[in-house]
N, C-alpha and C positions, 0 to 999 in steps of 0.2 A: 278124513279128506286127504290130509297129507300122503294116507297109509296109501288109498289109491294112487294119488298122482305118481309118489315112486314106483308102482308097479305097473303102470302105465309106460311109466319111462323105460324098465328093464324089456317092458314087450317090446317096443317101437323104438329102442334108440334114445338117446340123448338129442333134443332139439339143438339147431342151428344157434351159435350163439350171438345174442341180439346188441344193440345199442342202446345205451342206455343216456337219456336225457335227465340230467339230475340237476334239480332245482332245493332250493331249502325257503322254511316261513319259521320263522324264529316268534316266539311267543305264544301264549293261551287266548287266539284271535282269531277271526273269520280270515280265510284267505279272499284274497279279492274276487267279488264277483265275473269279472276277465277271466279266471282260472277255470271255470265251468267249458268255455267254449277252449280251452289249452287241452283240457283233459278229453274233451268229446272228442274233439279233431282227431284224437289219436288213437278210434279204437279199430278201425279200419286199418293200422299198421301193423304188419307184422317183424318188421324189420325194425323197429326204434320202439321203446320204454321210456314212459315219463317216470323216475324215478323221483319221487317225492319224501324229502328229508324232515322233518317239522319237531318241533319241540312237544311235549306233554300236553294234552288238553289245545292243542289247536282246530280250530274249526274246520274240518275239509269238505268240499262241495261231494255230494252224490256223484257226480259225472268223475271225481277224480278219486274217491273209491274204487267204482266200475273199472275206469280203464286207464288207471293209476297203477304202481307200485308203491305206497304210502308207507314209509318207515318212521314210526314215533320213536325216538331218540331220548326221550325223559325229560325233566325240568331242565333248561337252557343245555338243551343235547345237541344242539347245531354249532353254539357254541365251542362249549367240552370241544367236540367234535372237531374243530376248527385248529381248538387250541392245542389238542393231542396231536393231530397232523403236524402242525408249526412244529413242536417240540421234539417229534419223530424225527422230520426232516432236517432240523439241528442236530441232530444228535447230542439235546444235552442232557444234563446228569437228571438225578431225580426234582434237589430241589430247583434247579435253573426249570426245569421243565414244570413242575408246577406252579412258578411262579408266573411263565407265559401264558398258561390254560386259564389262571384266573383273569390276568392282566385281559386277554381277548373275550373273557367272559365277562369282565366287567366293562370295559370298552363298548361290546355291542349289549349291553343293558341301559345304557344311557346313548347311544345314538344307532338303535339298530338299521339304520339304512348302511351304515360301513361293512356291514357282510356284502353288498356286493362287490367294492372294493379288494374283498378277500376270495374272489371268484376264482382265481390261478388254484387255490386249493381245496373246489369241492370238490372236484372228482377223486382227489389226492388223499382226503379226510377218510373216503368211504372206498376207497381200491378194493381192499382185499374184502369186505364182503359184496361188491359186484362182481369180483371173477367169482368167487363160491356160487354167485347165484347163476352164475351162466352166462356174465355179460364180458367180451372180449373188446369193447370199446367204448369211452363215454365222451361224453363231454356235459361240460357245466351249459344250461338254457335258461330262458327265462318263460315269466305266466301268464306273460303278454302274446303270445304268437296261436296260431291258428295254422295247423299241421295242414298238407295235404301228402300227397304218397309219395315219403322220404326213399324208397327204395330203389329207383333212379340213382341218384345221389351216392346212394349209400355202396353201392355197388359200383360207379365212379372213382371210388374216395380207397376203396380198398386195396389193402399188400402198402401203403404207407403209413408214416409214422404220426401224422397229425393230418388233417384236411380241415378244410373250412371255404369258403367262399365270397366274392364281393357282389356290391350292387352293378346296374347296369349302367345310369345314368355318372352323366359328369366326368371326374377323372376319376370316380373310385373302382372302379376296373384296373388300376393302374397301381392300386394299393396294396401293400402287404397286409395283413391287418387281422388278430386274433377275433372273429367276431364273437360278440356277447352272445348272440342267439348261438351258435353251431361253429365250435372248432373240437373237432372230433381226435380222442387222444388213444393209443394202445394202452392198456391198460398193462401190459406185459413188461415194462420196460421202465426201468428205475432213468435212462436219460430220455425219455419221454417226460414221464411223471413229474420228474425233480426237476424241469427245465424254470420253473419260474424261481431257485435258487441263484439265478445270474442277476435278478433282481434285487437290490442289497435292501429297497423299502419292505419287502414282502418276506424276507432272508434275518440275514446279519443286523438288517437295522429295523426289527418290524415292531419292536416294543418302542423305539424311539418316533417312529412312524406316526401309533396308535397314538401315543404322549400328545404330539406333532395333534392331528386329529383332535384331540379334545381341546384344545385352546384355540379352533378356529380354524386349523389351515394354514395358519400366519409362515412364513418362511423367514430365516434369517440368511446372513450368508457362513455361518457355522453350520445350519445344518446344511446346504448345499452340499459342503464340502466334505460333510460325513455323509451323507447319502451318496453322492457319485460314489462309482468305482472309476479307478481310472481305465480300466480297459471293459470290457465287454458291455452291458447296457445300464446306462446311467436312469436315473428317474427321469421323467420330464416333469419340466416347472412351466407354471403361465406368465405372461407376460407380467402381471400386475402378480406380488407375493400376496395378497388376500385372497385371492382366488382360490379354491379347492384345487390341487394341483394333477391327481391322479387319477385316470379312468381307469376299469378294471379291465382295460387289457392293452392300456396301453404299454409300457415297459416289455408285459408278456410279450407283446408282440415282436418287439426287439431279439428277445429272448428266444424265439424259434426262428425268426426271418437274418435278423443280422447275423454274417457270420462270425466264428471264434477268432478272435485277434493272436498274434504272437505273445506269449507272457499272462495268457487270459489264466488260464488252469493253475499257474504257479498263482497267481494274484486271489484268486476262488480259494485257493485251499490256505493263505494268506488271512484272509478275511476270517474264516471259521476258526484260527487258531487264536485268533483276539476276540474273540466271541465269548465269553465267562459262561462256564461251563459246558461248553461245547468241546467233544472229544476231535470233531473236526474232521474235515476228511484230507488224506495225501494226499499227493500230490496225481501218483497215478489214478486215484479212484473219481478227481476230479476232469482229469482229461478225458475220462471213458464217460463219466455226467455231461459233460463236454462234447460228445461226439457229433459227428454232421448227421444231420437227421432229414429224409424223406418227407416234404411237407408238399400238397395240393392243392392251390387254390383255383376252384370254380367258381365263374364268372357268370350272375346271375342264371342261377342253377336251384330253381325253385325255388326264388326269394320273389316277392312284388311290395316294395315299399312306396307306391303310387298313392295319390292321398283320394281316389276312387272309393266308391264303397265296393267290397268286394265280400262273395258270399262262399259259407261253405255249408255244403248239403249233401249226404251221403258218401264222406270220403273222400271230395272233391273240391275243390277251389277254384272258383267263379267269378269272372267281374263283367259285368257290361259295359262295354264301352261306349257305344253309342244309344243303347237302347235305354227306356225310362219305364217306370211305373209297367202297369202288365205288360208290356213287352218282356221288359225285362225278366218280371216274374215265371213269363211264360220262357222264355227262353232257360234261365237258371232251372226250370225242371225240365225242360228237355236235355236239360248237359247232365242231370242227376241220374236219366236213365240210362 
C-alpha cells in the first residue's frame, strides 16, 4: 500500500500541504463518545487533518480511524512526548532533560486533565514529524467540536504567522485571545513555534509549575514572584490563591498578542542561564525568538457557540432557527443537498 501511494505521488506531484488539527488521549481508554461526531465532521475536508496523538492501547472510535490520522505513541507517549519537547526547547543537558520527561510523565499520571494546560506544546512535541508528513501548519484542537468547511478560513488565515479567531457576541470581538479550538501556527519557524517560552510557567519555571499543580493550585506570594517575569508576559493569577490559576492559553495569548518590551530579550536569555542545566540561549538568538510576528484574528468566521441545537449532515453545519420538529427535519435535508 505504502509502495503504491509513493508512486502515485511521483505520477501526480506532491499534494498541497494540509493543516493539521492535533489533539492527544493519554491513556489505555475509550476516547469519548463526542469524538465520533469530531472525526466524522471532517471527512469532507480537504484542507484540515485531525491529527490524533494517543498513548498504547487507547480506544479510538471507527469514525476516527476513517478519517483521522491516529498516531499511537507507546505506553505514556503523549507524555514522553510532551516532556522531550519541554527539554528540547530548554535546551538542557542529558540528565536535567530526563529528569523533566519523567517529572511531566509523572505529573499527568496522577492528574491527567493537566495535558490541556500543557497545550502551547502539542504542536511543538510533534513538528518535525508533521512537516515530514506533509503538514505546513497546525494547530493544537479539541474532541468536542463539529467541523464544517474549514477552507474559507483556511484560505483567509494564510502568508501569516499564527491566526485564529473570536466569537461574535458581547465584547469578544474585541479580544485578543489564543483560542483552544483553532490558533493556527507555521510550522517553519522556531519564533513561531518557541513563542510560549516568554511564558516562564510553561518555560523556566514548568517543573515548579507541575509541583505548584499537585498540591492544589495553592499560590503563595514567593511563588508569584518567581513565576512573574518582570518584562514580557507574566502568569495570570485569580483573584482568590485557591483557585486553579492557569487556562491553557491564557499567558499564550500574551505571548503572541503583547508586544516585546525594551530589556525583554536581554531578561529571556537571563532567565535560561539560571535555569540548571540549561545551555541557554544569547542574547541575539533570543531577540530573533523574539521577533514581531504576523498574527490574524477573524471575527466569528465559522464558529456558532449559540446554545441552539445545531446539525451536521453531509459536510455541512445546520441550525434551525425558527423552525421545529419536521420542519426543521425537512429543511436540514434540503440544506444537505
Amino acid at each position: 500500500m505504502r509502495r503504491a501511494w509513493r508512486a502515485l505521488l511521483a505520477l501526480h506531484g506532491t499534494f498541497a500541504a494540509q493543516i493539521a488539527l492535533v489533539a492527544v488521549w493519554l491513556g489505555p481508554k475509550p476516547l469519548p463518545r463526542y469524538a465520533r461526531a469530531t472525526c466524522a465532521s471532517l471527512q469532507f475536508n480537504t484542507d484540515a487533518t485531525l491529527v490524533l496523538v494517543v498513548d498504547d492501547k487507547a480506544i479510538v472510535p471507527r469514525e476516527c480511524l476513517d478519517h483521522a490520522r491516529v498516531w499511537e505513541v507507546g505506553a505514556d507517549g503523549v507524555a514522553k512526548g510532551l516532556g522531550e519537547a519541554a527539554a528540547r526547547a530548554l535546551r538542557l543537558d542529558p540528565p536535567s532533560a530526563k529528569a523533566t520527561r519523567e517529572k511531566i510523565v509523572g505529573a499527568l499520571r496522577r492528574m491527567p486533565s493537566l495535558v490541556i494546560e500543557l497545550k502551547p506544546l502539542w504542536v511543538y512535541a510533534w513538528r518535525e514529524r508533521l512537516m515530514r508528513e506533509g503538514f505546513d501548519r497546525a494547530t493544537f484542537a479539541d474532541l468536542d467540536v463539529v467541523w464544517g468547511d474549514v477552507k474559507p478560513w483556511a484560505d483567509a488565515s494564510r502568508g501569516y504567522d499564527a491566526a485564529t479567531w473570536s466569537f461574535a457576541e458581547g465584547e469578544d470581538p474585541m479580544r485578543l485571545f489564543a483560542r483552544g479550538q483553532w490558533f493556527l501556527l507555521r510550522l517553519d519557524d522556531d519564533a513561531v513555534q518557541l513563542r510560549w517560552l516568554r511564558c516562564a510557567h510553561l518555560s523556566t519555571a514548568l517543573l515548579r509549575n507541575l509541583d505548584l499543580k499537585a498540591r492544589g493550585g495553592r499560590l503563595s506570594l514567593e511563588t508569584r514572584r518567581s513565576f512573574d517575569a518582570t518584562r514580557g508576559c507574566p502568569t495570570v493569577y485569580p483573584e482568590k490563591p485557591a483557585n486553579r490559576y492557569v487556562s491553557a492559553e491564557a499567558c499564550y495569548s500574551c505571548a503572541f498578542f503583547a508586544p516585546v518590551v525594551d530589556g525583554e530579550a536581554a531578561e529571556f536569555a537571563a532567565r535560561f542561564r539560571r535555569l540548571p542545566g540549561s545551555r541557554g540561549y544569547s542574547a541575539g538568538e533570543a531577540q530573533r525568538l523574539l521577533r514581531p510576528l504576523s498574527v490574524v484574528v477573524l471575527p466569528a468566521v465559522l464558529s456558532d457557540h449559540g446554545l441552539g441545537r445545531v446539525w451536521w449532515t453531509g459536510g455541512r453545519v445546520f441550525r434551525c432557527a425558527q423552525l421545529t420538529g419536521a420542519r426543521c427535519a425537512a429543511a436540514v435535508a434540503a440544506h444537505a443537498q
